[in-house]
Structure formats: C-alpha cells, structure tokens
PLY file of the C-alpha trace (Angstrom):
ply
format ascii 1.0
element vertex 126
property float x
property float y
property float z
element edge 125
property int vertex1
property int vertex2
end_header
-30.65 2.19 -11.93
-32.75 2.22 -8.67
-33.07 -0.09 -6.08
-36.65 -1.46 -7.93
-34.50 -2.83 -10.68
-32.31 -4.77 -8.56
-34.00 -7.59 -8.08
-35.37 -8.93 -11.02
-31.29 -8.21 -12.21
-30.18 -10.74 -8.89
-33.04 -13.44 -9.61
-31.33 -13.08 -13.62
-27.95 -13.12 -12.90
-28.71 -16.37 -9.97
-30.65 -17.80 -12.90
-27.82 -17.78 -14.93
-25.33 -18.74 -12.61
-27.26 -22.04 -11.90
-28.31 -20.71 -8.01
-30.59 -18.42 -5.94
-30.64 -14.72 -4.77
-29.68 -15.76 -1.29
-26.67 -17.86 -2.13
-25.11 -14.89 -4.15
-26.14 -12.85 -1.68
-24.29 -14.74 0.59
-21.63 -15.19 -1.41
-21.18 -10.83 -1.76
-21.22 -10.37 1.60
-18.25 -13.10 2.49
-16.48 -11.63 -0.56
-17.00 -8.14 1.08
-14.73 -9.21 4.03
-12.17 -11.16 1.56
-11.49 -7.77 -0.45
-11.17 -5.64 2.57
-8.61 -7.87 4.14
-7.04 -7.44 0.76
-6.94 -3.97 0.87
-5.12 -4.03 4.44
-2.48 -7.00 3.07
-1.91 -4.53 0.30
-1.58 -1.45 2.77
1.06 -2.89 4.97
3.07 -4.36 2.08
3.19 -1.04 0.90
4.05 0.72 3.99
6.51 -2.02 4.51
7.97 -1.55 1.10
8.31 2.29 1.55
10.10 1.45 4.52
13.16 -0.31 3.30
13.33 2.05 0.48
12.83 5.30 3.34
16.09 3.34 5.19
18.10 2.43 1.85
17.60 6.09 0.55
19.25 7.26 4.12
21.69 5.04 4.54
22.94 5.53 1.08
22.80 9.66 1.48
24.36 10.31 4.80
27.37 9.60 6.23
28.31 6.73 8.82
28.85 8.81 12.46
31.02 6.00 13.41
34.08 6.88 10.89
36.41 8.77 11.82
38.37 9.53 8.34
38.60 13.54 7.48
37.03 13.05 4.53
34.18 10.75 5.07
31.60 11.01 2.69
28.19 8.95 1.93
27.67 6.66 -1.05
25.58 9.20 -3.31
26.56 12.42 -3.74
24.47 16.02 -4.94
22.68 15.60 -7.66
22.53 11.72 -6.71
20.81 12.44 -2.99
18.23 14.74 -4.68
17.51 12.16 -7.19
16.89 9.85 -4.80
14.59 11.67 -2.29
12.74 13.04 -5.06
12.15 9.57 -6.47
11.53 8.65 -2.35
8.22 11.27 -2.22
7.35 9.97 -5.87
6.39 6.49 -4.26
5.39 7.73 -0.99
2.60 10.06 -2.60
1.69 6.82 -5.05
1.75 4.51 -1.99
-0.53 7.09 -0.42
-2.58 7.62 -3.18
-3.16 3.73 -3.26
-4.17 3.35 0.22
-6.19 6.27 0.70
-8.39 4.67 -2.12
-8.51 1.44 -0.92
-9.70 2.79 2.78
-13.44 3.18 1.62
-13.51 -0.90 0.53
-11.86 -1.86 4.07
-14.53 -0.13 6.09
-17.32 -0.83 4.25
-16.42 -4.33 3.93
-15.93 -4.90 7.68
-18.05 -2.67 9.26
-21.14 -3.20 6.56
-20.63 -5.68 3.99
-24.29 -5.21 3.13
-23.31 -2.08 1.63
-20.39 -3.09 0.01
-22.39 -5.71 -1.74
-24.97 -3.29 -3.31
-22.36 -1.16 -4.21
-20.61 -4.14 -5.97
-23.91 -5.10 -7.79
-24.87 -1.48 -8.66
-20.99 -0.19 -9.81
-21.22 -3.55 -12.22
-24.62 -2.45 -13.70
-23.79 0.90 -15.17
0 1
1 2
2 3
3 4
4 5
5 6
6 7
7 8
8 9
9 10
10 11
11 12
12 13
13 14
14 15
15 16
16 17
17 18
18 19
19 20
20 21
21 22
22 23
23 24
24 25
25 26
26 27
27 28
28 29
29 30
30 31
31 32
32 33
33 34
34 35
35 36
36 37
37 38
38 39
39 40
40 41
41 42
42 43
43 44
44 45
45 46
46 47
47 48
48 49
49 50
50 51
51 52
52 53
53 54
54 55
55 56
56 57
57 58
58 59
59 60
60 61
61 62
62 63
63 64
64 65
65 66
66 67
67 68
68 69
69 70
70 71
71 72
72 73
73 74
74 75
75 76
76 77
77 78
78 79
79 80
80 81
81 82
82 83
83 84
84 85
85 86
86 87
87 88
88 89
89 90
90 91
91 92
92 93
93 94
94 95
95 96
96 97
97 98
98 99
99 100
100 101
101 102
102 103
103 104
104 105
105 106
106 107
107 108
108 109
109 110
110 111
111 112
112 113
113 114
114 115
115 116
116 117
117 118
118 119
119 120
120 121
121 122
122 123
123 124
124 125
C-alpha cells in the first residue's frame, strides 16, 4: 500500500465510523501518547517485578552474615540455587525481550505521534 491509497481508506473508514478524517486523525495521534505511556507503565512494572524476584532469589541462596552458628546455611541448597538463578535469567531475558520491543512505540509516540499514527493505519491495512 502507498501513501496514495491512504486517503480514500481514512475518508472510508471516518465514513463508517460516523466522523471525519481529522477527528480520527486526532484521535491517532492522542492514542499515540496513551500507548507509549503504556509501554513505560509496563517497563517499570517489569523492572520492578524482576526486582523483588532478583532480592527473593538472593536472600533465599545465601547465607545471613549476621549468624553466627558453625553451620549456617541458606534456605536453598545446590541444585535448588541453580534452579533458581537459572529460572532468575529466564525472566530477566523475557523482561528484556519485552521492553526492548516496546521501546520503538514509546519514542515514536512521544517524540512523533504523527508517525506512530501512519504506522498504526498502514500495519492494520496489510
């Protein structure tokens, strides 16, 4: 599709929704901003998640410097710690995965919503 085609498909699809180009034009562009700040919510929570799993994972695998019994030892043991660290970089590199895929939508829909919007419109056309 090239950019010729777009607008009789935007004068169609304003037709149908009962409205003009401009108003869902409009509307795009303040929906470019909503799903970037959705994207950052989602980034954070994530970070924040990984987080308290990074200090339960630690807590539960070493042992507390402030006891002083001989044979101190943590909660999980060998084959439990590597369980749990593996399991730890399992949802850090799906966590990372996430937000490095979401980063496109946040800058584009901050820093040029125009573009967002086209690519919205064009992405829902193939």
């Amino acid at each position: 599709m090239n950019i010729n085609d777009l607008t009789p498909l935007l004068e169609r699809l304003a037709a149908e929704l009962g409205t003009t180009v401009e108003m869902l034009w409009s509307v795009l562009l303040k929906q470019a901003a909503i799903s970037a700040t959705t994207n950052v919510v989602l980034s954070v929570l994530l970070v924040l998640i990984f987080i308290g799993c990074f200090q339960l994972v630690q807590r539960k695998t070493t042992v507390a410097p402030e006891t002083e019994e001989h044979y101190a030892c943590s909660d999980w043991e060998d084959e439990g710690k590597v369980i749990a660290w593996v399991i730890l970089a399992a949802i850090a590199a799906i966590f990372l995965a996430i937000i490095i895929g979401g980063i496109h939508n946040v800058v584009s829909g901050y820093l040029n919503p125009q573009y967002w919007a086209l690519k919205e419109i064009l992405g829902h056309c193939k």
